[in-house]
N, C-alpha and C positions, 0 to 999 in steps of 0.2 A: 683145760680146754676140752672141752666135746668132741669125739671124732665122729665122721660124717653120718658113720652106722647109726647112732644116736641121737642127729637132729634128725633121722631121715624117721626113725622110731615118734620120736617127738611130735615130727610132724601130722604123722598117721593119727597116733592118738589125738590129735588135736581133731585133725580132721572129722576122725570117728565120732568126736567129741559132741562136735558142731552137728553133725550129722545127725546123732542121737536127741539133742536138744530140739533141733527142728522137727523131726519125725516125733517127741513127744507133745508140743506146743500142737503141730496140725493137729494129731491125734486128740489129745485133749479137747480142741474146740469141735471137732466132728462129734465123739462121744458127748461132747457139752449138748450140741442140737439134738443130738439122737434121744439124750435122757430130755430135754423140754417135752420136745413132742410127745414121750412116752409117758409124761406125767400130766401133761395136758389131756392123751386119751383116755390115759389111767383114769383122771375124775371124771370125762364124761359117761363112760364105762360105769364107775361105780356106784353115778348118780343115776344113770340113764337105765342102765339095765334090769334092775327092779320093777322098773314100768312096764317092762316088754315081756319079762321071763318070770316062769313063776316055777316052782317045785313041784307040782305034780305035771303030767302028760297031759295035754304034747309040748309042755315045760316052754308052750309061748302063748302070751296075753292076746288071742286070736281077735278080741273083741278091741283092742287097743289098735289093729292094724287095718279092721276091714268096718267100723265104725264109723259112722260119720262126725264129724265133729258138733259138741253140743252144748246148750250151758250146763252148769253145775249146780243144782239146786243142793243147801246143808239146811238141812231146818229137823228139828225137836218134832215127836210126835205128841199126843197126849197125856202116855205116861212117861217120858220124860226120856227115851229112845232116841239117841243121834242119828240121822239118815244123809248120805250122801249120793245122790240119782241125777241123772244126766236128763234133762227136759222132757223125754218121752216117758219114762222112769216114774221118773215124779207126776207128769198130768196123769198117768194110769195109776197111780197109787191116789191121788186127791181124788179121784174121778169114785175111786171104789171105799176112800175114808173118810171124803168129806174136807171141805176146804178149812172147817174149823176146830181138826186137829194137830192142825202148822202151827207152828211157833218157833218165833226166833230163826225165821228165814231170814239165808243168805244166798247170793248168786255171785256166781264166780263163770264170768264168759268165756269162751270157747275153750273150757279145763275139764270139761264133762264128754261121754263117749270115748272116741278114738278119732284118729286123724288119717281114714283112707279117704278124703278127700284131698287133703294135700302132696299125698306118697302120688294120687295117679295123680293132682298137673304137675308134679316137679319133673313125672317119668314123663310125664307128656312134650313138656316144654324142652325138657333136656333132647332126649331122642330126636323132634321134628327139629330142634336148633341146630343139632349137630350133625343131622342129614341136609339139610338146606347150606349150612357152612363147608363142610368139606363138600359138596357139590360145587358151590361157585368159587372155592378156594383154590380144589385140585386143579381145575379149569382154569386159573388166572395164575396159575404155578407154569402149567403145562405151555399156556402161552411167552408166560415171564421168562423161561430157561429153552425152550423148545423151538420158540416161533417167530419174538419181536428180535430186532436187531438192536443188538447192544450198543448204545451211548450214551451220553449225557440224559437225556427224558428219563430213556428205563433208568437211569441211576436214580432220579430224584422220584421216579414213582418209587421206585424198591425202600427210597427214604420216608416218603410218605405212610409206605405200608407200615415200618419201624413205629414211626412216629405214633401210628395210631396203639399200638399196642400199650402204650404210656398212659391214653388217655383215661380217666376217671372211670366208672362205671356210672356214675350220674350222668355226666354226658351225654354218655349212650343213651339213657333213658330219655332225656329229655329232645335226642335227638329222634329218640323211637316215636316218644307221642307227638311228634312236631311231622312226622311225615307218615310210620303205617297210622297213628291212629286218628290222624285228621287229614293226611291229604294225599294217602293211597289209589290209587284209579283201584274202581269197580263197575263192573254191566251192573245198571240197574235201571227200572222203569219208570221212575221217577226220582230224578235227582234229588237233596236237600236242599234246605235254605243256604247252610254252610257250606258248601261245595265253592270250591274255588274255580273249577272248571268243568262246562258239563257238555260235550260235544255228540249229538244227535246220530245215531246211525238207522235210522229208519226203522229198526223191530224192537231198538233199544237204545239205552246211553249209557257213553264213556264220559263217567263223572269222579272228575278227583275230590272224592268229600272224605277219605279214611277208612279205614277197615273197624274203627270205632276200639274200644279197648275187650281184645279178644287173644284166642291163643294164637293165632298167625301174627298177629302184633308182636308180641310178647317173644314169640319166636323166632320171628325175623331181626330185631331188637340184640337178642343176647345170640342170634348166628353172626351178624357185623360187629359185634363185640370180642367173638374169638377168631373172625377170619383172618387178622394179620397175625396171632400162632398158625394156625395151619397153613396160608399162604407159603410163609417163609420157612418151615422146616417140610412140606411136602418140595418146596423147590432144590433145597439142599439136599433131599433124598433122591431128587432128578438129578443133580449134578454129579451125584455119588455114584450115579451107574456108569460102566467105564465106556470111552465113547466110543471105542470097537465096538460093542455092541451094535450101535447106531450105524454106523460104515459097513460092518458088514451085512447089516439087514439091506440097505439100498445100492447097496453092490450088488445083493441077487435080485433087485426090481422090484423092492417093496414101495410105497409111498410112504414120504414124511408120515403120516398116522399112521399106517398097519405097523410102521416100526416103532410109534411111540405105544403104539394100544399093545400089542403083541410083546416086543424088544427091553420098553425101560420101564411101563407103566408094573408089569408086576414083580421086578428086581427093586423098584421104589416105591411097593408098600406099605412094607416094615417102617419104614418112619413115616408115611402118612400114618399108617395105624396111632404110632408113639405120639405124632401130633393132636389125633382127635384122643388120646389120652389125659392129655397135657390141657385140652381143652374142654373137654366133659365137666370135669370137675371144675372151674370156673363157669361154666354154663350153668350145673344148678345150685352151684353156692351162692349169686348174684342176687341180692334183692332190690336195691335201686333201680337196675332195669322195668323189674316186673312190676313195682309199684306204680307204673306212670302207665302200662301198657294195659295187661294182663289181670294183676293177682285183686285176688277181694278176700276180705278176713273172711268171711262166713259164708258158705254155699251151702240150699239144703237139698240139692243133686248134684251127685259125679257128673265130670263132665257128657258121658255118654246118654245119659239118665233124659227121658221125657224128647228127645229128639226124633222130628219126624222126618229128616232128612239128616244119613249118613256125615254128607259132608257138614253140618253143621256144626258138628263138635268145634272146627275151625274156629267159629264166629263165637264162640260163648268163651265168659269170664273160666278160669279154674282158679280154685286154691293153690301155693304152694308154699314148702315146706322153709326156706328160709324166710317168707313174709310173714307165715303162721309163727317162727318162733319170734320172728320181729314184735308180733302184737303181743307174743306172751311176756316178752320181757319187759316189753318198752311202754307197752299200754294196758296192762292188767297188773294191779299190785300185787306184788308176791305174796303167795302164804304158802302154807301147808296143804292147801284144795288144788294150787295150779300148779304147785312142783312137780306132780304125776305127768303131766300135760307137756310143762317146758324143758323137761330133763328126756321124758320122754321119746320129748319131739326129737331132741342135737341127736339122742342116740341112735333112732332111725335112718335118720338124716347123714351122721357118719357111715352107718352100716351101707347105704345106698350108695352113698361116695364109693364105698370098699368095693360094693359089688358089681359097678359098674366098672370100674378102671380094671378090676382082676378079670371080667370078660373079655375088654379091650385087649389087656397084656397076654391071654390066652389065645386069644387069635391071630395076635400080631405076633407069636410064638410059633403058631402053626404055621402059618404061613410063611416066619423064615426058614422053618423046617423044613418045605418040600422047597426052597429056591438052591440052587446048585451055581458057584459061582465061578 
């Protein structure tokens, strides 16, 4: 019979036992995701980077990044010389050889030039989404923890905000063209035929006819798309301040706001920051949104480009980079001409993800930095 020293042994190592099997099983399935994702980067990396980087200085495809995007002309010269030129390329080359030393032309659509047409509306779309989001998020946080009286209603709106987080990304879009792009109010001097409502103010009209599919669309679209992230983790970064703080701000005469603006608002930035982190990347990865708002496969000006009024960039279609690689996969057939183009594009496209969320994490760094708590 076992004296008690050696069940109490037994027991341990059991325990130990158990302990070590679960801490290997967690382990195993973290390390499991950790190598997906690393072998997921790993090919677009291996496919993508050749497109962008090249071996001599400045060891980057400068013409790949700040190009516009173009067709692909492949066609035989007359002695028999393969030629691959991007539309400009090629009319300047016909123009100086003659149209009847083509042969065996082929075109391959927007796999020619480079794709700074879609890098600036993805920067564009992303940036003006996620300043219009965390402006009416922080705002409806601040009310949601700070201002309305807790019961039953704020419970089911707090559900509602949940709820939306669930919803499709199609949704969205179709809820985006259903209102900024056909029944947004606009001042204007003559209303449309479509206009659902056009109410007369005497030097002008307030007519709900849509903002028509433009980058405010498009922008507005994918900022209700991420507002229920930032909502709910800017409100838990309010809650998270201690509420001494608050008590003693208006124990010395401050106002409900100079204690929230002053007191909670910059001890709860750090997770606002973390939210529009969490949210950036879902703003320019989204292409359903943009498709129904916003995006057009082909543009042959930057959005800035031929405008004779500043604000205008507003109001025009842009390119961008998850719609562009949509066409290249899904409506141009693959070859060897538009691999440059679609590999090219993901690896951009990742790298802007990266540099986007590392400036996010870099400030929302700083700024826990100087907070003393």
């Amino acid at each position: 019979m076992e004296n008690p020293e050696q069940l109490i042994r037994k027991g341990v190592h059991h325990d130990r036992l158990k302990e070590g099997t679960v801490k290997a099983v967690l382990g195993g399935l973290t390390w499991g995701v950790v190598l997906v994702a690393l072998l997921i980067f790993g090919r677009i990396c291996w496919d993508g980077a050749p497109a962008v980087l090249k071996s001599e200085f400045p060891f980057v495809d400068t013409d790949f990044l700040t190009a516009k995007t173009e067709t692909l002309h492949v066609f035989d010269d007359a002695v028999g010389n393969r030629h691959s030129l991007p539309a400009t390329e090629y009319h300047a080359w016909v123009e100086k050889e003659g149209s009847d030393a083509v042969f065996n032309e082929q075109t391959y659509s927007y796999s020619g030039g480079g794709i700074a047409g879609p890098i600036a509306g993805t920067a564009l779309l992303t940036l003006l989404s996620i300043a219009m989001a965390l402006f009416f998020g922080v705002a409806a946080a601040i009310y949601l923890s700070e201002y309305a009286k807790q019961g039953r209603f704020i419970g089911l709106v707090r559900l509602a905000i949940l709820n939306l987080a669930g919803v499709p990304s199609i949704v969205f879009g179709l809820f985006g063209f259903a209102v900024f792009v056909l029944a947004a109010p606009v001042f204007t001097e003559a209303p449309s035929e479509r206009s659902l409502l056009a109410i007369p103010l005497g030097f002008t009209w307030f007519s709900f006819q849509g903002w028509n599919s433009s980058l405010i669309a498009g922008a507005a679209t994918l900022a209700c798309m991420i507002l229920p992230v930032i909502i709910t983790a800017s409100e838990e970064s309010l809650k998270a301040v201690p509420q001494g703080f608050r008590e003693a701000s208006l124990a010395m005469g401050a106002t409900r706001w100079q204690t929230i603006r002053k007191c909670v608002l910059p001890f709860a930035l750090p997770g606002i920051l973390t939210s529009s982190v969490l949210s950036l990347a879902r703003a320019a990865g989204e292409t359903a949104p943009i498709m129904f708002t916003v995006a057009v496969a082909a543009k042959d000006d930057l959005p800035w480009e031929g405008l004779s009024n500043p604000f205008g960039i507003f109001q025009t279609q842009v390119q961008a980079l998850p719609y562009h690689i949509y066409t290249l996969a899904a409506r141009i057939p693959s070859s060897e001409f538009t691999q440059r183009a679609q590999y090219g594009s993901v690896f951009v496209f990742l790298m802007m993800i990266f540099l986007f969320s590392a400036l996010s994490i870099i400030l929302r760094n700083r700024v826990r930095s100087k907070l003393k708590w």
